[in-house]
N, C-alpha and C positions, 0 to 999 in steps of 0.2 A: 646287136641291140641289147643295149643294160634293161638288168631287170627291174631299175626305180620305175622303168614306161609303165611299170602295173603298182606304183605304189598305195599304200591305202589311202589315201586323200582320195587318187583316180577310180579304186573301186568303192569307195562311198558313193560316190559324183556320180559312178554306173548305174549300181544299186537301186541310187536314189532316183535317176532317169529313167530305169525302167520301171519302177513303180508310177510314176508318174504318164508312162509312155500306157503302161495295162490297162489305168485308169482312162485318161483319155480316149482307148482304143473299144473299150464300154461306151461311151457316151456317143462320140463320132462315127466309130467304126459298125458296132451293131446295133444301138438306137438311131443313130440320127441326130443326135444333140451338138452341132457344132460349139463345142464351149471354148471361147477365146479367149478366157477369162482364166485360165487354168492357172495363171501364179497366183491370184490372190488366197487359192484352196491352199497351197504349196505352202505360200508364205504365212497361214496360221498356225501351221504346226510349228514355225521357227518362233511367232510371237507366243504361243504356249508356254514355251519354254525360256524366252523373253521377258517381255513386257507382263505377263500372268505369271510365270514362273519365279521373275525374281521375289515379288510380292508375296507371293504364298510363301518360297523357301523362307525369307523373311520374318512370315509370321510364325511359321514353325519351330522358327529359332527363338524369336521370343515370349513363346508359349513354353518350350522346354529348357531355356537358360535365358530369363528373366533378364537376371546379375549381370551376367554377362553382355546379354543385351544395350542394358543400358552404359554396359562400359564403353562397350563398341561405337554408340551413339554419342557420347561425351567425347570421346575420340575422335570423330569424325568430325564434330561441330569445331574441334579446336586445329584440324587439321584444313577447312574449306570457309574462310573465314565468312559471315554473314548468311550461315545458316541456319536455318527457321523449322527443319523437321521436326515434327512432333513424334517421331517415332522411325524403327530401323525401316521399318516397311515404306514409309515416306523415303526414307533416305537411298533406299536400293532402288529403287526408279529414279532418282533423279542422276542424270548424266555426270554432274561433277561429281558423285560420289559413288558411280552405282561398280565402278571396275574395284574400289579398293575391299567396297560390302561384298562382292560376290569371292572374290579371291581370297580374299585376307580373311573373312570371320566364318561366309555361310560355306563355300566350299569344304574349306577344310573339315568343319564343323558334321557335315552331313558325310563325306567321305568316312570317318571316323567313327559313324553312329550308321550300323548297317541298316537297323530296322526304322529308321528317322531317312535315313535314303530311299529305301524301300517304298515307301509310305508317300512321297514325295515322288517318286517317279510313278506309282500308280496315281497318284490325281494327276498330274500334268499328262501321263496318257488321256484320262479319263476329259481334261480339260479339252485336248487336243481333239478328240472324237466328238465335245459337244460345240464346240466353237465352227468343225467343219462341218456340220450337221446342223449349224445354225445360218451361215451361210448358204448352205446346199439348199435350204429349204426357201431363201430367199432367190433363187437361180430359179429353181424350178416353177416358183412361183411367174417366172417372166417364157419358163421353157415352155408350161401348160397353155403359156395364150400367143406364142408367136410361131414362127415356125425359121429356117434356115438362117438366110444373109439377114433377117430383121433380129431373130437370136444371138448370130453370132456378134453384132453390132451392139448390141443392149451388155450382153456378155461382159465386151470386153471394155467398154466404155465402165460398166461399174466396176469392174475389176480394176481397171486405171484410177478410179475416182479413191475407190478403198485405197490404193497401197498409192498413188501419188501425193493423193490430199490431207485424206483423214490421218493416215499410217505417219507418212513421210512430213507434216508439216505440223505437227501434233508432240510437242517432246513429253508430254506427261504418258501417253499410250505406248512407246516403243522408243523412245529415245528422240525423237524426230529423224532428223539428217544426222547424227551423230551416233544413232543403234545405243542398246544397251550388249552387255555383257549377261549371253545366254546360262541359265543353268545346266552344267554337265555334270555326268556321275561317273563314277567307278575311279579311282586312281591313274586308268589310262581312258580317259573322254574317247580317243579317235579307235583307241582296239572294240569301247562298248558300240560305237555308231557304223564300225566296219562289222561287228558282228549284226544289231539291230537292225541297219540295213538290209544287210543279207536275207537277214530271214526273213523280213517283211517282202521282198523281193521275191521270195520262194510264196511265202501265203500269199500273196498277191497274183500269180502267174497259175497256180493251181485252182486256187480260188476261181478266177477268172473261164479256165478253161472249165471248169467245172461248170459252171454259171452257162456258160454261153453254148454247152452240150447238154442243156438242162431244158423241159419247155419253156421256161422263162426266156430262153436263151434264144429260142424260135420266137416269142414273142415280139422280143426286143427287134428281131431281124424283119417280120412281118410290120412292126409299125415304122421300120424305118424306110422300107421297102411301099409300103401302102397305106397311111393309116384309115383311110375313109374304109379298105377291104377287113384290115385289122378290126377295126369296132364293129363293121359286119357281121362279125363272125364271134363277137363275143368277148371282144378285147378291151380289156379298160387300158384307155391311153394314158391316163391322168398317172394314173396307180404305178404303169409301168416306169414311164418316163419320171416320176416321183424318186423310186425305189435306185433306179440305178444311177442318179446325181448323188444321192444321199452316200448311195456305196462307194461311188469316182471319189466324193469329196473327202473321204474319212482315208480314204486309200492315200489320195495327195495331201492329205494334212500330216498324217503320220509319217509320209516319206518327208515334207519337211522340217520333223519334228526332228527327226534321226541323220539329216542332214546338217542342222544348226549345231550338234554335237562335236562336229569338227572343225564347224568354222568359230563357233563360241559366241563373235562378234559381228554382227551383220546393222543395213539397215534394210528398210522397208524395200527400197532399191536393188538391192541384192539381189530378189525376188521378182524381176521385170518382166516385160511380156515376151521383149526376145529369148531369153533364156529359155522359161517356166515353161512359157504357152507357144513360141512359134516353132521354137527347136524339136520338142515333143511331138506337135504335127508332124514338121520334117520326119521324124522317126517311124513313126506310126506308115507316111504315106511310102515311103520309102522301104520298109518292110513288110509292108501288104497290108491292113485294113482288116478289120472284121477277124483277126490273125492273130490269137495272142502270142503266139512262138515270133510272129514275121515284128511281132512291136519289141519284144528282145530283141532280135538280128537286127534288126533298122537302128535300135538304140545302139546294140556293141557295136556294129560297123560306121556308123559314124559319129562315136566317141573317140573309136581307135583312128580314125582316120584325122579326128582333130587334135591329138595326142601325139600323133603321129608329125604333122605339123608343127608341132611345139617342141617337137623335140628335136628336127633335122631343121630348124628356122635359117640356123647358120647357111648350111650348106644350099637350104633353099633361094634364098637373100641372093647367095653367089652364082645359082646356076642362073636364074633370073635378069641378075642386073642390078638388083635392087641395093638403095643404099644403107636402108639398116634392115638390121635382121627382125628386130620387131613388127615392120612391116608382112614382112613373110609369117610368123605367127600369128596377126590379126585380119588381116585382109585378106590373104591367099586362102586360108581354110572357108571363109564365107563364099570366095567365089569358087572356089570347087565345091562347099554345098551347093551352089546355085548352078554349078552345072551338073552335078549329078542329078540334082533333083527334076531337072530339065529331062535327062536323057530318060533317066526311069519312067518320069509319066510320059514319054515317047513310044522305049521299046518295051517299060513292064509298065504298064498302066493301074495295075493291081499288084504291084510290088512285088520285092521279092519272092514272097509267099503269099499266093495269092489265097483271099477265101476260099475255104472247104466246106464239102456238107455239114450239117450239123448229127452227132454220132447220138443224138438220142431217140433212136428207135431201133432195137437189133434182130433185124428182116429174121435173121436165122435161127435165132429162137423162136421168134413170132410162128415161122412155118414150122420148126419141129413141134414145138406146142397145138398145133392144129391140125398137123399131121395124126397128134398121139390120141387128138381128142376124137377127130373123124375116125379112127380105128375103134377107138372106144364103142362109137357110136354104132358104127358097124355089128363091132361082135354082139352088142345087147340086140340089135334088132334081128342077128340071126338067129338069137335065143328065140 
């Protein structure tokens, strides 16, 4: 096996699935929040950097090179005939011109100027955090008053409505059906997004298990387990269920903020339900639930196995019968998802890895503590 099967496109694509697989695994696995909605969270981080990303780089260009600015515009109105922009910012959203503004003037332009990059990648984070945060809050606005199969129905129907409708048929917000030309930084875009990846991938998985061995973490488990027992006992539903959409959505917006860095060019489309939202499930159920380590394993194993497919297509095509090899890369990986996913909620109904206790109460301290205190107590009262 050649080692491109690990090349960095594939561990971005990882990366960026298991971040999305942790999140999900918060919502569904320890709340209870069926979210079927899960690309439209993904695909805001890609429009951050998009559709809000070009717009801003744009303005920052023409706040700190005026001159230049308007040369770049004069340029461009003579190169796209019957152009009407009143400005570069106009002109970097619009489709016909928006690949020659981001490559030719702002790229270069911000590569070149570290602290004007700098500067620009903290808003577009910043943008990205509040855009799935603005979303999030409209989810859980539907999450606090319904409950499962009527959730996940609401979910995923507005998630389609955003990215089919709005997104996809709308060229002034994202390009429509044609995408714009994302902002990337660093001189090598795919080394910054295989590294940004990563690490969000690590704070995400730490994070997570921190979170969910937390009482919070009992919380979330308890209302997804009972909630009428939950608010018995002093649990605010609202509050919880609140809190960890807000956190799922900021987690998936940033993983598709650091994915659009490789691909540069996306549309709204890019960002489907199969992909974002059903594949994610698969991983999650597949891996075990309620399991942040088992939503890793559910992701690597069957990223590598669809990898793995795409890379022996040939030889599969042949053992098969089949007449093109493309065949064997597209269809055959779906129907062995569809049988393993079969077999596992047969013979592992709780995945891979199935749920484990929660690690936030440590008996053993708890007794030598009470062990030392009863001694205590003892010797004062033979005094």
């Amino acid at each position: 096996m050649e080692w491109w099967i690990f090349s960095d496109a594939f561990l971005i694509t990882l990366f960026s699935f298991i971040t999305v697989s942790i999140s999900l695994n918060l919502e569904a696995g320890y709340t209870g929040i069926p979210n079927f909605g899960k690309h439209l969270f993904v695909f805001v981080g890609a429009f951050a950097a998009q559709g809000v990303g070009v717009r801003i780089a744009a303005l920052i260009y023409e706040k700190l090179q005026p001159q230049a600015a308007q040369e770049a515009l004069a340029q461009l109105r003579s190169m796209v005939p019957g152009a009407t922009w009143s400005s570069l910012v106009h002109a970097a959203a619009d489709v016909d011109a928006n690949r020659i503004v981001v490559n030719n003037y702002l790229r270069p332009f911000f590569v070149s100027h570290v602290a004007a990059e700098a500067l620009l990648l903290v808003t577009l984070l910043l943008v990205t955090v509040g855009l799935a945060l603005f979303f999030g809050l409209i989810a859980s606005y539907a999450a606090l008053r319904l409950r499962e199969e009527y959730l996940a129905i609401l979910l995923l129907s507005f998630a389609e409505l955003m990215v089919l409708v709005v997104f996809y048929q709308s060229q002034s917000l994202n390009g429509g059906n044609q995408g714009l030309w994302a902002i990337t930084f660093t001189k090598d875009p795919v080394r910054f997004a295989l590294v940004g990846s990563g690490v969000l991938a690590v704070i995400a998985y730490f994070y997570a298990d921190r979170l969910a061995n937390s009482p919070m973490g009992r919380a979330m488990r308890a209302v997804r387990d009972d909630e009428v027992a939950a608010e018995v006992f002093g649990r605010d539903i609202a509050s919880i269920r609140l809190k960890v959409i807000l956190i799922s959505s900021v987690l998936a917006g940033l993983a598709g903020f650091f994915f659009i860095q490789n691909a540069a060019l996306s549309t709204s489309l890019t960002f489907n339900r199969v992909i974002w939202t059903f594949l994610p499930w698969a991983m999650i159920i597949l891996g075990g639930m309620a399991n942040n380590l088992g939503a890793v394993v559910g992701t690597v194993v069957f990223l590598l196995a669809k990898r793995l497919f795409e890379y022996y297509q040939v030889q599969i095509a042949h053992l098969f019968h089949l007449g093109s090899a493309s065949i064997a890369a597209t269809l055959l990986p779906n129907i062995f998802i569809g049988v393993v996913m079969i077999l596992t909620l047969y013979f592992l109904p709780q995945g891979i890895l199935p749920e484990g206790p929660s690690r936030t109460v440590n008996f053993e301290e708890i007794l030598a503590e009470t062990s030392s205190e009863a001694g205590e107590a003892g010797g004062e009262e033979s005094k």
